[in-house]
C-alpha positions in Angstrom: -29.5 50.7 339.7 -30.3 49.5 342.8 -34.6 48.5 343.5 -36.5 50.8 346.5 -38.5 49.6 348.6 -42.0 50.4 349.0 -43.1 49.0 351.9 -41.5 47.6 355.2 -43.4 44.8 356.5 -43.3 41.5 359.0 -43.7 38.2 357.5 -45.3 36.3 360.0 -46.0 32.2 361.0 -46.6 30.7 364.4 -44.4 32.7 366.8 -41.8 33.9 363.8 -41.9 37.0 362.8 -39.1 38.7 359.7 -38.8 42.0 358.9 -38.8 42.3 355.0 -39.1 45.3 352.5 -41.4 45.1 349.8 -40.1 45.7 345.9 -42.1 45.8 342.6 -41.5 42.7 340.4 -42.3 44.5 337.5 -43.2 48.1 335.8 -44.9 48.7 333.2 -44.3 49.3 329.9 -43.6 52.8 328.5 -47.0 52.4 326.5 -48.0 56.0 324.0 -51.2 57.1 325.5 -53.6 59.7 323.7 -55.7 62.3 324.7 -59.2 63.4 323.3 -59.2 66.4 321.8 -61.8 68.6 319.3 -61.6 67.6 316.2 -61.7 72.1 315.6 -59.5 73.6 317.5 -57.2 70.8 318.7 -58.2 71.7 322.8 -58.2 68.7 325.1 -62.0 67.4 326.3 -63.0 66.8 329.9 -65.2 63.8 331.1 -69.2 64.7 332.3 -71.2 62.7 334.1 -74.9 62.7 332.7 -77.8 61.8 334.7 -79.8 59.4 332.8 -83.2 59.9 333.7 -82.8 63.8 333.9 -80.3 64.1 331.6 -78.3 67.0 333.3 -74.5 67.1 333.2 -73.6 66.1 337.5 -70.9 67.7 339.2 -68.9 65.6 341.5 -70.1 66.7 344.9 -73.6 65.7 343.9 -72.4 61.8 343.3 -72.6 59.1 345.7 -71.4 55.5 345.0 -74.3 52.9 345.3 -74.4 49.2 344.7 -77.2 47.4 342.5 -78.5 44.8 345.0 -81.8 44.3 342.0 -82.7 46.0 339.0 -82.6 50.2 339.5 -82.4 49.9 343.2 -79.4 50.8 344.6 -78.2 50.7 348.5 -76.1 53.7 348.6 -72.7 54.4 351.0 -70.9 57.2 352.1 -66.9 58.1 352.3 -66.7 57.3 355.8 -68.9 54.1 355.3 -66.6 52.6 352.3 -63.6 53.5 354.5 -64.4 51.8 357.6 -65.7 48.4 355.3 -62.5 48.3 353.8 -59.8 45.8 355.0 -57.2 47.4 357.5 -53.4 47.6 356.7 -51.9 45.4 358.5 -48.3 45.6 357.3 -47.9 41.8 358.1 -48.2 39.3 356.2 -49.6 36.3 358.6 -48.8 32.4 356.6 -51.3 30.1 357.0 -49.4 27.0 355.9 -46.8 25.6 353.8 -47.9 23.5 350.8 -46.3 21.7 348.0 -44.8 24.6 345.4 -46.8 22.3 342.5 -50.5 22.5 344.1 -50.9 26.0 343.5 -51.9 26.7 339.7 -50.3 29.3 338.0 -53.9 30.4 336.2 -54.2 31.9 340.3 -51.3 34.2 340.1 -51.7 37.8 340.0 -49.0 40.8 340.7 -45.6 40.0 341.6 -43.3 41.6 344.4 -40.1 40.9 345.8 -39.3 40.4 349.4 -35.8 41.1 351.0 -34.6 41.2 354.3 -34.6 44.6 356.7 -32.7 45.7 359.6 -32.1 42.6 361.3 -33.9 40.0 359.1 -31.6 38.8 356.9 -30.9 35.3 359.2 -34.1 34.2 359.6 -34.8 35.3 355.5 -32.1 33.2 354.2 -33.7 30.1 356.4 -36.7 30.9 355.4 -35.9 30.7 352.0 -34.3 27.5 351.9 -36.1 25.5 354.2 -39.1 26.3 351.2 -36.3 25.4 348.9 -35.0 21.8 350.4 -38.8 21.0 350.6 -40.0 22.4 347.8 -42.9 23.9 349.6 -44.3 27.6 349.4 -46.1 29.7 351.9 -49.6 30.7 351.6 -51.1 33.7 353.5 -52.7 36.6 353.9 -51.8 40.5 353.5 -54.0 43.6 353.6 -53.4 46.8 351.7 -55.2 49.8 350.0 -58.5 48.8 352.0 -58.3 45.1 350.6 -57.3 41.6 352.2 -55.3 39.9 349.4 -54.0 35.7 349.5 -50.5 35.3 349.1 -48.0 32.7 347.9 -44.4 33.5 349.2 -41.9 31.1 346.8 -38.3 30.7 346.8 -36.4 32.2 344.1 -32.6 32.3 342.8 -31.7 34.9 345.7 -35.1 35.3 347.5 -38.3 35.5 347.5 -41.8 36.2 345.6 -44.5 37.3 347.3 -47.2 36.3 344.5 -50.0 38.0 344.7 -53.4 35.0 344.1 -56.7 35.5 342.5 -59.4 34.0 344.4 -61.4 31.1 343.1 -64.4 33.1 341.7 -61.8 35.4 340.0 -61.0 32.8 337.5 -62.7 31.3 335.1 -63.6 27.8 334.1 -61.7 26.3 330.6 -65.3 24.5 330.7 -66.6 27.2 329.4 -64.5 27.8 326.2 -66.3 25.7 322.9 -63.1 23.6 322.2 -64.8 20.7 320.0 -63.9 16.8 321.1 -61.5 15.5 318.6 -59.8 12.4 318.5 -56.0 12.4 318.6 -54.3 8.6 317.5 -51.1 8.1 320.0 -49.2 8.4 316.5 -50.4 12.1 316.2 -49.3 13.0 319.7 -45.9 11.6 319.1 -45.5 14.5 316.3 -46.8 17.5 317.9 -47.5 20.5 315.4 -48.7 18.1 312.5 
């Protein structure tokens, strides 16, 4: 069965521009999810929000979001405030620059999408493609949806291409900071691996 799109957008460098359509890379799994229910009478149970220093049960026109700037003190925001502070669709995807396919470590990848050619695309997709392919470079930009600016990697693959979705730098964490103990390894150890 045959992918659908889920987005039309414009990959864009210098004064290039390619219509693509945008596919999921992957779905996920048909997973068994539970509901809560009373223990008595088998009915479902609904989510309150408590207050915690009145402890009354708050309906949901009495929230507000708020970010903790310092302990207990909170700088509050409004629909229209969080709206207009989130990134704009821009249904482009602008490349920055090409770069080796090697320098970008996979630790940095997130969600996956495919890219194919739209409505009068497909020439300039298949050099696209494999000029990245003969050189063995990717492209790295940027794309905005759902009120968020995300970095890209767009890499060739057998019959197109991935647009990678990549963590940023503060989004991943250091192997520093896992206790793996120093232990000496003789060149005759590392020649049998697993012993």
């Amino acid at each position: 069965m045959a992918s659908r799109a889920i987005a039309s957008l414009l990959v864009s460098f210098g004064m290039v521009s390619i219509p693509v359509k945008l596919y999921a890379a992957t779905q996920a799994s048909a997973g068994v999810s539970f509901n809560l229910l009373h223990r008595t009478c088998g009915s479902r149970l609904r989510q309150q929000y408590v207050c915690l220093k009145e402890d009354v049960i708050v309906e949901r026109a009495d929230m507000v979001k708020g970010y903790e700037f310092a302990k207990d003190q909170y700088v509050t925001f409004t629909p229209e405030e969080l709206t207009a502070l989130g990134e704009k669709a821009t249904q482009t995807v602008e490349i920055d620059e090409f770069v080796p396919a090697a320098s970008i470590d996979p630790i940095y990848y997130d969600k996956a999408y495919f890219l194919g050619p739209d409505k009068g695309g497909a020439k300039p997709y298949a050099l696209l493609v494999e000029s990245m392919r003969q050189t063995g470079r990717t492209a790295v930009g940027r794309y905005a949806a759902r009120g968020k600016q995300y970095i890209v990697q767009l890499r060739p693959v057998e019959g197109g291409l991935v647009m990678q979705q990549l963590l940023y730098a503060p989004e991943v964490r250091s192997i520093a900071d896992v206790d793996i103990p120093e232990t000496p390894v003789r060149d005759a150890d590392a020649d049998r691996p697993g012993t």
